[in-house]
N, C-alpha and C positions, 0 to 999 in steps of 0.2 A: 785402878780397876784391873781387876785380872785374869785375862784373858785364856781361852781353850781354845782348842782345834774343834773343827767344826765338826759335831756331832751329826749324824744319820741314820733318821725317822725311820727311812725307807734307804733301800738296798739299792743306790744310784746309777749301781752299776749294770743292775737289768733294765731301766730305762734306756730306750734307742737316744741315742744322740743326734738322731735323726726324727723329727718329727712332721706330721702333717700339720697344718694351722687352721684352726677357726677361728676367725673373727668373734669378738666378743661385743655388744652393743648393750650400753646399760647394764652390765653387769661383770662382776669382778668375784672371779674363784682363787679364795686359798689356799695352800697345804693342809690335809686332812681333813677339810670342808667336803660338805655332799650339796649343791647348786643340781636343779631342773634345767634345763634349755628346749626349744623347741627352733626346730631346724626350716628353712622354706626353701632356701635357695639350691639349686641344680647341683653345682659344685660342692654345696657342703653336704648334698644328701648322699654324694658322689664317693666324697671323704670317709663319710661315717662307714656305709657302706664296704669299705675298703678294710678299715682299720678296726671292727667287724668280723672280717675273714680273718686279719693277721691277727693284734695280741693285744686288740682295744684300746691301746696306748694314741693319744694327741695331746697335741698344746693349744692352749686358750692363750691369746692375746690380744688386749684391749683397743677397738678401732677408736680414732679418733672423728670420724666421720658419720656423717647418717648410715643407717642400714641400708638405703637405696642404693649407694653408691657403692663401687666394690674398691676397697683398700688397695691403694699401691705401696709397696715398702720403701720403693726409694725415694716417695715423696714424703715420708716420713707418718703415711697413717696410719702404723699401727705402733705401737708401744714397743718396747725394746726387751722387755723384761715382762715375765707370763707365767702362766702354771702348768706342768704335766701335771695330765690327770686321767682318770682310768673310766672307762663307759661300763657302768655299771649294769646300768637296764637299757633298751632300745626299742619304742616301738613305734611302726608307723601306720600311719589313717590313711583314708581313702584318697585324699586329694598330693598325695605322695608327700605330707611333712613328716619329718623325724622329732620326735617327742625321747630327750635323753635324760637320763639321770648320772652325773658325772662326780668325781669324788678326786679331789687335787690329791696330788702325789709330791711334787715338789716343787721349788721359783728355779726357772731356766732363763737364761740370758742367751738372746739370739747372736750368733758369729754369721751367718749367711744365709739368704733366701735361695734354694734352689729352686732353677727353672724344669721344662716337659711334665709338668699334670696340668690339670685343669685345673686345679686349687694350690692353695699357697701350701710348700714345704719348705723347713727349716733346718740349719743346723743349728745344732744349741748344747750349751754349757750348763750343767748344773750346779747351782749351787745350795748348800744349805745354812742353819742358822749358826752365827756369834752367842754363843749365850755365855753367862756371867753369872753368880754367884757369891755376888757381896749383895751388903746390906742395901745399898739403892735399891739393887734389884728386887730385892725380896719386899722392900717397902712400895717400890712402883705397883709391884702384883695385888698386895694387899690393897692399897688406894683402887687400883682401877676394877678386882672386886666388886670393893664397898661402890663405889660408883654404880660399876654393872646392877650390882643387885638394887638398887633405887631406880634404877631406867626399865627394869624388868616388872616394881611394883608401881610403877608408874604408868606402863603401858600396857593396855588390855588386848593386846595382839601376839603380846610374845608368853610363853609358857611360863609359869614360876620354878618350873624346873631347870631354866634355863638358868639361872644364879648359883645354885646347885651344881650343875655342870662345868660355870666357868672356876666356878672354889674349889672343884676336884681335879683342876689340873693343873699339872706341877712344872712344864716346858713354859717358860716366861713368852717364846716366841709363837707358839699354840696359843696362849690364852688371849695374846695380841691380839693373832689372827682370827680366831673364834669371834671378838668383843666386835672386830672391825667389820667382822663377815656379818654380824649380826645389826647394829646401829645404822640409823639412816643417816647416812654419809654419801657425797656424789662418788659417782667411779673416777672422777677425776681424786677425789682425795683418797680413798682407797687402794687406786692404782698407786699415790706417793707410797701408800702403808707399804703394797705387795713387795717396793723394789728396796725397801731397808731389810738388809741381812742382818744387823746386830740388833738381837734380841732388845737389850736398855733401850737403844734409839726408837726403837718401834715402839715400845710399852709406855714413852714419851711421848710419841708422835699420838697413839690411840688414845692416851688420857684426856690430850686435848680435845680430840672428836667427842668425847665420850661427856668430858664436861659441861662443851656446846649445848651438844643433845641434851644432857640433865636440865641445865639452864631453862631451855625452851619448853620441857615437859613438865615441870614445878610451875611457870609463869602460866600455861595454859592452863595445867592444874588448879591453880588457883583463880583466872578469872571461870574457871569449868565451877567452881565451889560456891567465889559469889552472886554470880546467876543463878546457880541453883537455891542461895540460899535465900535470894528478895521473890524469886518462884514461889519458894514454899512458902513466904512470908505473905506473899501477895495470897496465895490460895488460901493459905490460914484467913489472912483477912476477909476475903473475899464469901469464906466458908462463915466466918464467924455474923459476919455482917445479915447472910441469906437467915440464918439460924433466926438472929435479933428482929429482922424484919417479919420472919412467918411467928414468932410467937407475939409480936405487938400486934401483926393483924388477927392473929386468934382473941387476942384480950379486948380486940376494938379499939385498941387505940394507935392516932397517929402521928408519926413522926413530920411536923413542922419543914424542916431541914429537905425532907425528901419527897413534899407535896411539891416546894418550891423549885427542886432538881427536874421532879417531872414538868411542870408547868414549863419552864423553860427548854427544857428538850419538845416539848411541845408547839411552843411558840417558834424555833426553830424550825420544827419541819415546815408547820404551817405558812411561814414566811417564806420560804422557796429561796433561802440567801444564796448570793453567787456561791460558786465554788472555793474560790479563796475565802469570804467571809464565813463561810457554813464550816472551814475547816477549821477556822479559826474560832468560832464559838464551840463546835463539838472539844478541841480541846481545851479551853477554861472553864466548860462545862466540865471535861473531866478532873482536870482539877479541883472544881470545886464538890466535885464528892467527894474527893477526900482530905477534903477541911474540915475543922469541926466549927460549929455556926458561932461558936465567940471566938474564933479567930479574927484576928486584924482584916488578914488577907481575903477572908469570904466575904465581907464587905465590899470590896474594891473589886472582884471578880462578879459579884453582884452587877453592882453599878454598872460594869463594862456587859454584861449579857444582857441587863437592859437597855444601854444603848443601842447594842447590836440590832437588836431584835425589834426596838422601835421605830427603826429608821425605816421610811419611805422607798425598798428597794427596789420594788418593782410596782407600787402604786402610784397611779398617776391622774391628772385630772383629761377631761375630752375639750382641745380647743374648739371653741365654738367662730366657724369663722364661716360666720354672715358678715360680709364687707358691709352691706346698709345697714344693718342691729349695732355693728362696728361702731362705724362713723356718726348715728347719730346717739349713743352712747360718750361719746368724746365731745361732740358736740353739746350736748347736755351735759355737761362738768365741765369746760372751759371754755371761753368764750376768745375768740382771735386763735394764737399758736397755731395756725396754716400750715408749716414748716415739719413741727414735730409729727401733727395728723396723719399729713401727709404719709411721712417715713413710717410709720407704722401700720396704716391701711397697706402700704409695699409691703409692709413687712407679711400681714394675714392674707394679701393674694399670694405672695411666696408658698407659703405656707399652705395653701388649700391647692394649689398646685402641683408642689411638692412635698410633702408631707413630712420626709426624713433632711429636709435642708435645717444646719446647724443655726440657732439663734443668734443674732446679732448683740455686740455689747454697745449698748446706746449711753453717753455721754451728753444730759441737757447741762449747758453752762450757760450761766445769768447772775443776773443781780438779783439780791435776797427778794425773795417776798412776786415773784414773776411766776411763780406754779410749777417748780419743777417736782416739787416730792408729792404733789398731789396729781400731778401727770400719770407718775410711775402706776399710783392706784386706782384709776382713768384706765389705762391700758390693761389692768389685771380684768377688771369687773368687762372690759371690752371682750378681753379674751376666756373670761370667764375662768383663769385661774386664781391659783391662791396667791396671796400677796404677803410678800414680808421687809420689812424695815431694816435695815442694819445703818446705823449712826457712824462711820467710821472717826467723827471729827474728835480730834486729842489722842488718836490709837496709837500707842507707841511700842506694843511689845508684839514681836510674831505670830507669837503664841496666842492671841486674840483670834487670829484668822487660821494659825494652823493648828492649833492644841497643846495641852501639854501632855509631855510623855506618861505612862502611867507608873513610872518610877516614881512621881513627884507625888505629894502629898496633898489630896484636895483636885488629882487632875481631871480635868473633864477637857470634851472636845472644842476646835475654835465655833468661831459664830457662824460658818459658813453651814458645820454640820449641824448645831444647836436649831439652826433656822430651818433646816429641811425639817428636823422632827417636829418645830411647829407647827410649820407649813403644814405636814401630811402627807406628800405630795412630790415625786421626784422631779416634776416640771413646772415650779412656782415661779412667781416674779418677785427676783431678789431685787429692793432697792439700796446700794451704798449711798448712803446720804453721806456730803460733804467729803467727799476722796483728797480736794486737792489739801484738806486738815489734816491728814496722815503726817506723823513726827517718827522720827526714830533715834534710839540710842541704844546704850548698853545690851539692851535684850532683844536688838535683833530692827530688820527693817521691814516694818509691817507691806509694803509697795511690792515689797520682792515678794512678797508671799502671795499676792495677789496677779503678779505675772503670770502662775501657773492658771490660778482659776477663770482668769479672763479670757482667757487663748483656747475658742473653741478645739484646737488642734491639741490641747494637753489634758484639758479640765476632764475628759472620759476616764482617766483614772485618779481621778486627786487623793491624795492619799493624805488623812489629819494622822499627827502625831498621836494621836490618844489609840481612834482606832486601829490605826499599822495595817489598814485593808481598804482597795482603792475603792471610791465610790464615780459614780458615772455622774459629771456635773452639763453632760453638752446638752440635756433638754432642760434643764433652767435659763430662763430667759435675762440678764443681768443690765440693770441700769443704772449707772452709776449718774451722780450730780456733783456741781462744781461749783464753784463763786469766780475764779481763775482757772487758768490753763498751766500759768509759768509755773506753779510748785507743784505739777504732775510729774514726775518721772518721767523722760521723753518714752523709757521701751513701755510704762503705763500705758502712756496716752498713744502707743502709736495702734492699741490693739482694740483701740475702741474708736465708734466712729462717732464725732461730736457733732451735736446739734446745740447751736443759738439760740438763746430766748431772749429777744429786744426785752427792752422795759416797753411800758403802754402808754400809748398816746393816749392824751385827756377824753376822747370822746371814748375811747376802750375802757378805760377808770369809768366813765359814768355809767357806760352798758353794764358793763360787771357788777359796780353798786348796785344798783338795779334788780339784778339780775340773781345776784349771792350773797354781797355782803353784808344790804339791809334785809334782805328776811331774814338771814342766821343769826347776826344781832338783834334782831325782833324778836325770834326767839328764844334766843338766849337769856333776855331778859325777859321774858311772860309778857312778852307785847301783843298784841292781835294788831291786825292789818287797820281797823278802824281807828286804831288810838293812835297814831303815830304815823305821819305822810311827810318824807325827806325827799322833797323837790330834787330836780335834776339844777335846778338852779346854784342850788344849797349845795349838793356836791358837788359842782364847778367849785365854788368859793373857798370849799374844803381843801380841792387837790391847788388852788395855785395859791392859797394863803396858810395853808397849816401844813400840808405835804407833798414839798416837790420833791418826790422821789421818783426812781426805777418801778419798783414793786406796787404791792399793793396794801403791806401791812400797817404801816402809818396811818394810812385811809380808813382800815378796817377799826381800828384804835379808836379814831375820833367818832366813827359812825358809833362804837362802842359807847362813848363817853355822853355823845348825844342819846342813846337811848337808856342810859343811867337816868342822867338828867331828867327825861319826861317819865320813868317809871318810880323815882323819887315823888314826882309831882303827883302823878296819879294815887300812889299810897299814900301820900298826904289829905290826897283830897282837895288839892290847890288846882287840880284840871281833869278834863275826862279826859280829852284828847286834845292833840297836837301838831301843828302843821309845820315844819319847819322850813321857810326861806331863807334869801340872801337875807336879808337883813334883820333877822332873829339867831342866825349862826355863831352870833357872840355871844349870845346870850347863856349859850353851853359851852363854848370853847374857849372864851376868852378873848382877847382882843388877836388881831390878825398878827400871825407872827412872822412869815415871809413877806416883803414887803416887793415890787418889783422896779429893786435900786440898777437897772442895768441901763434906764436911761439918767438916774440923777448923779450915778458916777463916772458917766461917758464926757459929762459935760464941760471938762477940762483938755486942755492939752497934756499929752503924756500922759496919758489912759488909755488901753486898750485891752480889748476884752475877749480872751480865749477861752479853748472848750479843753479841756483835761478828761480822762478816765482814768474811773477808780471803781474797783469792784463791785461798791454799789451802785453803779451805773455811772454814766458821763457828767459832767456837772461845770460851771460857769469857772473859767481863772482870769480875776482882772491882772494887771500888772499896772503900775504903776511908776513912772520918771519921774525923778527933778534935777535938778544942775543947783550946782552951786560955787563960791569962789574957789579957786584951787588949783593943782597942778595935775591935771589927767589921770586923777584918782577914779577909780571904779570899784562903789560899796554894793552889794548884795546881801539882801536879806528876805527873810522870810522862808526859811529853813526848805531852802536849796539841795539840791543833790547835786554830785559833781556833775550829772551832764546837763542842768541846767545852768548852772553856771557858766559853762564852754559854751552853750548855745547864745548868752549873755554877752561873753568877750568875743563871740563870733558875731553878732549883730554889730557891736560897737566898730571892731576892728574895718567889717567890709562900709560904713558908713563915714568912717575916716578914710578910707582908701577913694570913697566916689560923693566927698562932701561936696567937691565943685557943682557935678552933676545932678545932685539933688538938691542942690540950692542952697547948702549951707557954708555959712560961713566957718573957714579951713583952721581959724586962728581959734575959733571958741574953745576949743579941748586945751591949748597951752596955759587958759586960766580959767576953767573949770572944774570941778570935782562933776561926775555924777551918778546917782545914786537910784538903784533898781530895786523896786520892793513889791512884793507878794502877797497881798493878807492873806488873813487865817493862819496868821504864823507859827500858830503850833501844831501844826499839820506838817509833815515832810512831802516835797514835792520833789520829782526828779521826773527824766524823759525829752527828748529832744523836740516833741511836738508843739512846745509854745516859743521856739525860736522864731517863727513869723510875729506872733504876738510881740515878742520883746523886742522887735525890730519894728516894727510898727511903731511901737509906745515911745521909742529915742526919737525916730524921725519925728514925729508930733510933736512933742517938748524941745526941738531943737528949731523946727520951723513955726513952734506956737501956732498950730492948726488943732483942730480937732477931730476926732475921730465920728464916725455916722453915730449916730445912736443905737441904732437896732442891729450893729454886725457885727458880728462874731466870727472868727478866725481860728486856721490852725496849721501846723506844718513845720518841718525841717528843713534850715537854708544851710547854706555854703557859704564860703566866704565868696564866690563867683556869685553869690545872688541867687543861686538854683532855688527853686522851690521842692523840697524832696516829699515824698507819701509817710502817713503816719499810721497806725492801727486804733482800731476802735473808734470806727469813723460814726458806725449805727448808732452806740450809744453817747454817742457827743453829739451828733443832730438832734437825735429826741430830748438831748436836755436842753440845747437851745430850742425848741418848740415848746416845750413846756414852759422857758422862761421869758416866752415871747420874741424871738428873736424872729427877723424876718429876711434877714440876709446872711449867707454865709458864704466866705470864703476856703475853698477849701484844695488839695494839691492837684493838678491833672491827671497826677494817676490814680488818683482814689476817687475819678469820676465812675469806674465800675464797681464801688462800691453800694453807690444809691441803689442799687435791684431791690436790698433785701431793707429796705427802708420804708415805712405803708406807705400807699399813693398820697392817704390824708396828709399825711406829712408834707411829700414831697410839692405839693399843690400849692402848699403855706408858706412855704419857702422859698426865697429866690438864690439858687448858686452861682458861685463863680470860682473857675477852675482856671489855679497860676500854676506858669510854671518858672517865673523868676519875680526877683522879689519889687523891682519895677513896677511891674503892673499889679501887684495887691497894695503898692503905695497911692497908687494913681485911683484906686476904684476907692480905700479909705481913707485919702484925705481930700477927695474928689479934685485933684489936681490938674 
């Protein structure tokens, strides 16, 4: 590169070496640039004013501070390197600013701040440009040009004469300055431009500004072109579309497609949707104008704005809460259930008291066939709302209860929302039938889905997959039904509050016959009242000879089968009518199929006969001993669970521990085997509550006594002989009443369980509460 002596624009030497200073803020003057300033402060109006009278002559140097602040030099706030430059025009306004027009003269580099004025003076150094004259240079010039002039047809703020201008100058260090003084650059990078003296390094330093800027005004330029162009495209559309519509309605005919766009912007408004849902339809609605109607997608957006728009969101039914219209509406469809009435009468004085208190989730759990799903619709017709079903038992995918998304193909919402748009009605009574049958696997855990909807605290906004817009679930009223409690998810069950349904005592089975099951069977088969009279006798003989159950559907069955049998007869013309008794009830059902073996099996030593539960209610466990030759072998059978079995080896063990004191002989087990069995052996039995029983049944095979006839047993011992409390105490009582039993034994701490036991019951019965295993030996082997 090959270098000159530094050329001079201007005549240096008339510039004072002594200058005044102005601070510069926001802006950066070059040599032979023309820059506006407008003056406010005291000092600098003081300056101007000055230099003015002498020879217009100051220096511009860049503050690095706010304007508020006034520049010190020795703490480094102003810049080092500035412009002389000449005050072309001056004038000033009313409120004493100076408004200047100033024109750089040349870059001076500060040697010292002089002190006594009011404003800053300087001594300063001039200097001028390095310029060069090889091919770099002249190639730099050209490039940064071609650049300039694209920044210039780029930008609709700067002149096109400005490109013009920077192509006709020939000083490489001038055209720098010009390109720099011109581009939106900060004064911080500017100020770098003003302090390079060599012309190349400047015309380097500016290309890069210059390219930035290019950069950023092409990229704007272009998203500026495609906005504009989906603008026009959309107005073309937009135009073309108005055109098509006014000349179909001139011809009389109409377009299908956009009866059904209106219809549904219609039914939208008319619906009054929340704010989220209504913003959410108005845009699928706008999507779906501009689908065309054999599109895939208009289908699918279809469907979704009929759901939207059918759903129940702000209609709702008016509880009707007369406490007495109530209760004897519930009264009149079920007969007994005191308990659950009860809870719900609480529930509608709640409720007419307070009108906005959240609905409770009621959980009825019982053995099949006891009234819980016809409860749920008992309560509806009480409270006068709508009523609906949901089946939960075998649900196994989330997606049943929360929807599928509408990505999927075929998706539609789960059954929670399916059931509102039945219902009609944002405050129906949902019944889950069957909750604790909820399964899960691969697609998800149906139970968690239903944490949210249960929990009056969350369900105000539930939001289904399908819809993606929350709906308000707290004024539905939700009652879920059970067979068990153990396969509820504990956080399930902990958000609902469970109520009991005992099974029925036999005198409740005959009212109810009576009362429901033979007229609906009566009618059901085209019976009139005169043809057909089923004594109370005759259903006694039914519930303890054909069904000793919990429930009541067995019952129903047979009352069924018996009114086959007389409408058979009658269509034949073999009877007009028919009286059914005891002793004509074989004559349709058959011969008696339960027999009442609980005293012909008791009749041996090593028999003893416990009470078990099982989902379908309580029901009889004999157990059974025998001894034989051997060495202290111990068999079990009759498909045992391990802690029946431990309950087993726990009776044998504490009988060998206190053989003296129960009177047996100490030596029998060293030639013994004996052997513990169960019938119904294809049934699995487990649970620690027939450990009294199976301690019972050794001692009596061991002292060859025999057990009462009529008693029945139940409970968890120790090896200390405790007698310990067992669960499901109501429904092991009612099925020993139902199989005649008239004594029972039962744990001392499960004597607070008889409350919820009927009095009929309790009357029939005689208890007795152990609490070691001593005294239930002593009361059944009457010792």
């Amino acid at each position: 590169m090959q270098e000159k002596k530094p050329s001079m624009d201007y005549n240096t030497d008339n510039i004072p070496k002594v200058l005044p200073i102005l601070p510069l803020y926001d802006a950066t003057l070059f040599p032979k640039m023309v820059l506006p300033l407008v003056v406010m402060k005291g000092e600098s109006v003081h300056l101007i004013d000055e230099a003015m009278a002498k020879d217009r002559m100051i220096g511009l140097l860049v503050a690095k501070k706010q304007e508020n602040v006034r520049p010190d030099p020795e703490n480094g706030d102003l810049a080092t390197v500035g412009t002389a430059a000449m005050i072309l025009k001056m004038a000033k306004t009313e409120d004493n600013r100076a408004q200047l027009l100033v024109q750089g003269l040349s870059r001076f580099r500060v040697k010292a701040f002089q002190k006594g004025k009011s404003y800053l003076v300087a001594e300063v150094e001039h200097f001028t440009d390095i310029d060069h004259t090889d091919n770099e240079t002249e190639a730099l010039k050209a490039n940064l040009n071609k650049q300039f002039g694209r920044i210039v047809q780029l930008s609709p703020g700067l002149p096109q004469e400005m490109g013009s201008m920077a192509a006709s100058i020939r000083e490489p260090g001038t055209l720098a300055d010009m390109v720099a003084s011109t581009i939106n650059a900060t004064p911080e990078e500017k100020q770098l431009i003003l302090e390079i003296q060599d012309s190349t390094k400047r015309l380097k330093a500016v290309t890069k500004l210059v390219h930035h800027q290019l950069e950023i005004l092409e990229l704007g330029n272009k998203i500026q072109s495609q906005v504009k162009g989906d603008m026009d495209k959309r107005q073309r559309e937009y135009y073309l579309r108005q055109q098509l519509k006014a000349i179909k309605e001139e011809l009389g005919e109409t377009d299908e497609a956009t009866v059904e766009i209106e219809e549904y912007r219609a039914k939208i408004t008319e619906k009054k949707l929340p704010e989220e849902a209504a913003k959410e339809a108005e845009r699928e609605l706008e999507r779906l104008t501009r689908m065309h109607p054999s599109s895939a997608e208009y289908t699918v957006a279809m469907t979704y704005l009929d759901w939207l728009t059918e759903l129940p969101w702000n209609e709702a039914t008016e509880d009707r809460l007369d406490i007495k219209t109530a209760r004897k509406v519930l009264d009149e469809d079920h007969f007994g259930l005191e308990k659950p009435k009860r809870r719900i009468i609480e529930y509608l004085a709640v409720r007419k008291l307070k009108p906005d208190s959240k609905g409770p989730i009621l959980c009825f759990v019982g053995p099949p066939g006891t009234g819980k799903t016809s409860l749920g619709n008992s309560i509806a017709r009480a409270l006068g709302r709508k009523f609906h079903r949901i089946s939960l038992g075998g649900v196994r995918d989330e997606a049943e209860i929360r929807g599928h998304r509408r990505t999927y193909v075929g998706a539609l919402p789960g059954r929670i929302i399916q059931g509102l748009r039945r219902a009609g009605s944002n405050n129906p009574i949902f019944m889950l039938d069957e909750i604790d049958k909820v399964g899960s696997d691969f697609r998800g855990d149906p139970s968690s889905a239903l944490l949210e909807v249960l929990d009056p605290e969350q369900n105000f906004s539930f939001s289904d997959h399908y819809l993606d817009v929350p709906f308000d679930l707290s004024k539905v009223m939700f009652i879920t039904t059970a067979n068990v409690l153990d396969t509820i998810p504990s956080a399930l069950r902990d958000r609902m509050e469970v109520i009991q349904l005992l099974g029925y005592t036999e005198d409740e089975k005959v009212s109810i016959a009576a009362r429901y099951l033979i007229p609906r069977q009566r009618d059901a088969h085209g019976l009139k009242a005169k043809q057909i009279n089923i004594t109370a006798g005759a259903v006694r003989r039914i519930i303890a000879g054909y069904t000793r159950e919990a429930g009541l559907r067995n019952l129903e069955r047979e009352i069924a089968t018996i009114c086959r049998g007389v409408a058979a007869g009658i269509a034949e013309g073999k009877i007009k009518k028919a009286a059914i008794k005891v002793a004509n009830v074989a004559e349709y059902l058959g011969p008696v199929k339960l027999q009442a073996e609980a005293k012909a099996r008791m009749s041996t030593p090593g028999v003893a006969m416990g009470l078990a539960w099982t989902p379908f209610g309580g029901d009889l466990l004999f157990i059974e001993a025998t001894a034989m030759k051997g060495k202290k072998g111990l068999t079990l059978t009759g498909q045992l669970g391990d802690v029946m079995k431990e309950s087993a080896t726990a009776a044998l063990s504490f009988i060998r521990a206190n053989a003296k004191k129960l009177g047996i002989d100490e030596n029998f087990f060293d030639e013994h085997d004996i052997h513990v069995h169960v019938p119904a052996g294809a049934i699995p039995k487990d649970g620690p509550s027939a450990g009294v029983t199976m301690l019972t049944a050794l001692v009596s095979l061991l002292k060859n006594k025999t057990i009462q006839k009529d008693l029945a047993m139940t409970g968890e011992i120790t090896l200390r002989g405790q007698v310990l409390p067992v669960g499901g105490v109501k429904e092991k009582v009612l099925a020993a009443h139902r199989a005649g039993i008239r004594t029972i034994l039962l744990p001392k701490w499960n004597e607070k369980d008889l409350v919820d036991i009927p009095q009929k019951v309790r009357e029939d019965i005689k208890f007795h509460f152990m609490e070691k295993m001593i005294d239930v030996l002593k009361i059944a082997l009457m010792q």
